[in-house]
N, C-alpha and C positions, 0 to 999 in steps of 0.2 A: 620654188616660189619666187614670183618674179619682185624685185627688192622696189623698194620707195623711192621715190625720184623728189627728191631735193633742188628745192629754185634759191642760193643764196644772191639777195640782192644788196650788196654793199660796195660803197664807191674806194675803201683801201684795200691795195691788193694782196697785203702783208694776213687781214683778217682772213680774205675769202681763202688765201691757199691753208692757210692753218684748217679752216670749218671744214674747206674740202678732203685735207688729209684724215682730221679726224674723223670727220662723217661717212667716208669712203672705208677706213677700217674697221666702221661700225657695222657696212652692208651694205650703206645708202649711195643710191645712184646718187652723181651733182652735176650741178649744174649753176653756171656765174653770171650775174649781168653785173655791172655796175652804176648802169644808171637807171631810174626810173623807167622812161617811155622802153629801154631796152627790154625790161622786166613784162611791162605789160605785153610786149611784141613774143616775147617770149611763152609767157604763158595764153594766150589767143593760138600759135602754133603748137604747142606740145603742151598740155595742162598737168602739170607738176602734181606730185600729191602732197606736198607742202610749201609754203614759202616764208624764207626767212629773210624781213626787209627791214632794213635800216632807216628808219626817221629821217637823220640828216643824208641826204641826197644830194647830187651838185644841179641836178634839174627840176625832180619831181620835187616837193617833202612826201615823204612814206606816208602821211595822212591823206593825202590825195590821192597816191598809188593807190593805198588800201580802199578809198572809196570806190576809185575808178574800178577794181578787182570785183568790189563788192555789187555793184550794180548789174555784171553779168554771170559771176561765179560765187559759190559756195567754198572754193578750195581753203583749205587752214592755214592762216597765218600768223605767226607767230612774229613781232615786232622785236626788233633791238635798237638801243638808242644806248646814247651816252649820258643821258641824263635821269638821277633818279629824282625823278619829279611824281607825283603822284597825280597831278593836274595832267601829266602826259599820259600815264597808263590810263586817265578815265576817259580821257578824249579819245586813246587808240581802240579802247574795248568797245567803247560807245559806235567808233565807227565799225564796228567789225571784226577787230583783231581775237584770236582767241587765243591769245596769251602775250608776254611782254617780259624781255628781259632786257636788264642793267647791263651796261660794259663796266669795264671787264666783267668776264663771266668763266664760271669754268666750264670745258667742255661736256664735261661729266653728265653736268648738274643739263645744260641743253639737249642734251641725248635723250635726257629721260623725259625735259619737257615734250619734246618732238614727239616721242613716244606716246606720252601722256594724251597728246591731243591726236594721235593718229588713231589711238584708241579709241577715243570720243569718235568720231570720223567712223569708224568702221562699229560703233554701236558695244563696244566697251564688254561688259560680263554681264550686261543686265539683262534681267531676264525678257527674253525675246518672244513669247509667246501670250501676252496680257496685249488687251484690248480696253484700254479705260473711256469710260462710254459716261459724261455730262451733261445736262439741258446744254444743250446747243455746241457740244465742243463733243468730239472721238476724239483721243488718242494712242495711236495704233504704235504698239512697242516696236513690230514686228516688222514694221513695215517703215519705223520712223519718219512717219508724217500724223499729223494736225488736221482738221477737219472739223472748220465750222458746218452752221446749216446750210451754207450754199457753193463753200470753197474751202482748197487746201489753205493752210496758213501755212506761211515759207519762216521757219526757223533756221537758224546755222545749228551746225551737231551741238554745240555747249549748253545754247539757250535750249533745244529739246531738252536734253539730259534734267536739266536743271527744273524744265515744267515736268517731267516728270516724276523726278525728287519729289517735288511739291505733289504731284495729284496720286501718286501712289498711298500714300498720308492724307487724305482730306480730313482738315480741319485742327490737324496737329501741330504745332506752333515751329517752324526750324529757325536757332539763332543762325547769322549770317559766318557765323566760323562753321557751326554743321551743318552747310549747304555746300561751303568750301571744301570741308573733307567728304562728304556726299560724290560730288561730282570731280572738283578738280583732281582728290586723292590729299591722303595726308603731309604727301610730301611737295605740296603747293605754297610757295613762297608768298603770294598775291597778300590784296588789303584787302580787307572787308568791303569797302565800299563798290570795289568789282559787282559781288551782288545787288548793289542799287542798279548800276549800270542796267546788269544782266535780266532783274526784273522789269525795269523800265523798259527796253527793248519788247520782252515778250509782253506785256501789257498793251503795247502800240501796237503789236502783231493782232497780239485777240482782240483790238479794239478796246480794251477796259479800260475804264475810267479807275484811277488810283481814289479820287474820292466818293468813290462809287462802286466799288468792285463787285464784279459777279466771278471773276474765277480769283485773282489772287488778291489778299489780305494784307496791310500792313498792322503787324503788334506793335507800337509805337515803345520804341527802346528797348524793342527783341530779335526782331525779325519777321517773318511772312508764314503766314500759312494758306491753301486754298479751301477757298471756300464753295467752290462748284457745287451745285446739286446733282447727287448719282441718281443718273436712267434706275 
């Protein structure tokens, strides 16, 4: 089985040879840039099946990396920063990031992230064979795509996963901790408010209005459930 190709984008050389030693005895192919516009040059020619980018940059900031990634790719990115700011994980998630960890970190604990979202990426243990069929929205396990009445709806794997948390349960209330252990797994460090982000997103995708919802619900001081009408 051919291994995972790992993009670490970080500007000290002391980090990237460590992530590359340990990631390399993990299985993982690596691969280094150091600076932003390298990263993007890099992934346009070989497309990684993860990337691991640094916030602080000496050219790009990693929020622009990740927008500019995010405009012509899907690929999973996993952000690292030096700062635990919770104002930075929602702006990274909001642009796209599908996960976020703190320096220092231990390698361990990123292994398994990386895994965690390679999982999501490759469609995880959910059952692959259900077709959930709404007024005006399919969603196709199987095939992991979205379909309004006249087009795909483009999700990243997380926000799928997470709509269909929600539309496997219509109508059933989920707090925002059991949508965390739902999708992310229970050994997800994140905050709750990840899930505002991550509903927000898919809400803009299906067009819903939050004060108007036709597919997802807010419980005001619970969390969400959908409300779709089943075909």
């Amino acid at each position: 089985m051919t291994s995972h190709r790992i993009l670490i984008v970080d500007d000290e050389p002391e980090l990237r040879s460590m992530l590359r030693q340990y990631l390399s005895r993990e299985g993982f192919d690596v691969a280094e840039s150091s600076t932003g516009a390298a990263a993007l040059d890099t992934v346009a020619r070989s497309e990684p099946d993860l990337v691991l980018l640094d916030v602080g940059l000496p050219d790009i900031d990693g929020f622009e990396v990740l927008r500019s990634l995010r405009s012509t790719s899907d690929i999973p990115v996993i952000m690292l920063t030096a700062r635990d700011d919770e104002i930075d994980r929602v702006v990274g998630l909001s642009v796209g990031a599908d996960d976020y960890v703190v320096k220092p970190f231990s390698p361990r604990e990123l292994v398994a992230r990386i895994q965690a979202v390679l999982r999501r990426g490759a469609g995880g243990t959910r059952r692959a064979d259900a077709t959930l069929r709404f007024a005006g929205l399919t969603i196709d396990v199987a095939s992991r795509e979205v379909h309004s009445e006249a087009e795909i709806i483009k999700l990243s794997a997380l926000e799928f996963d997470l709509l269909v948390a929600l539309a496997q349960r219509p109508n059933r209330v989920f707090t925002r901790q059991q949508l965390l252990e739902r999708v992310w797994g229970f050994d997800y460090f994140g905050v709750e408010r990840v899930i505002d982000v991550h509903v927000a997103n898919i809400r803009k995708a299906l067009g819903d209005d939050a004060a108007d919802p036709r597919y997802i619900g807010t419980v005001r001081g619970v969390g969400y459930k959908f409300i779709g009408e089943l075909e």
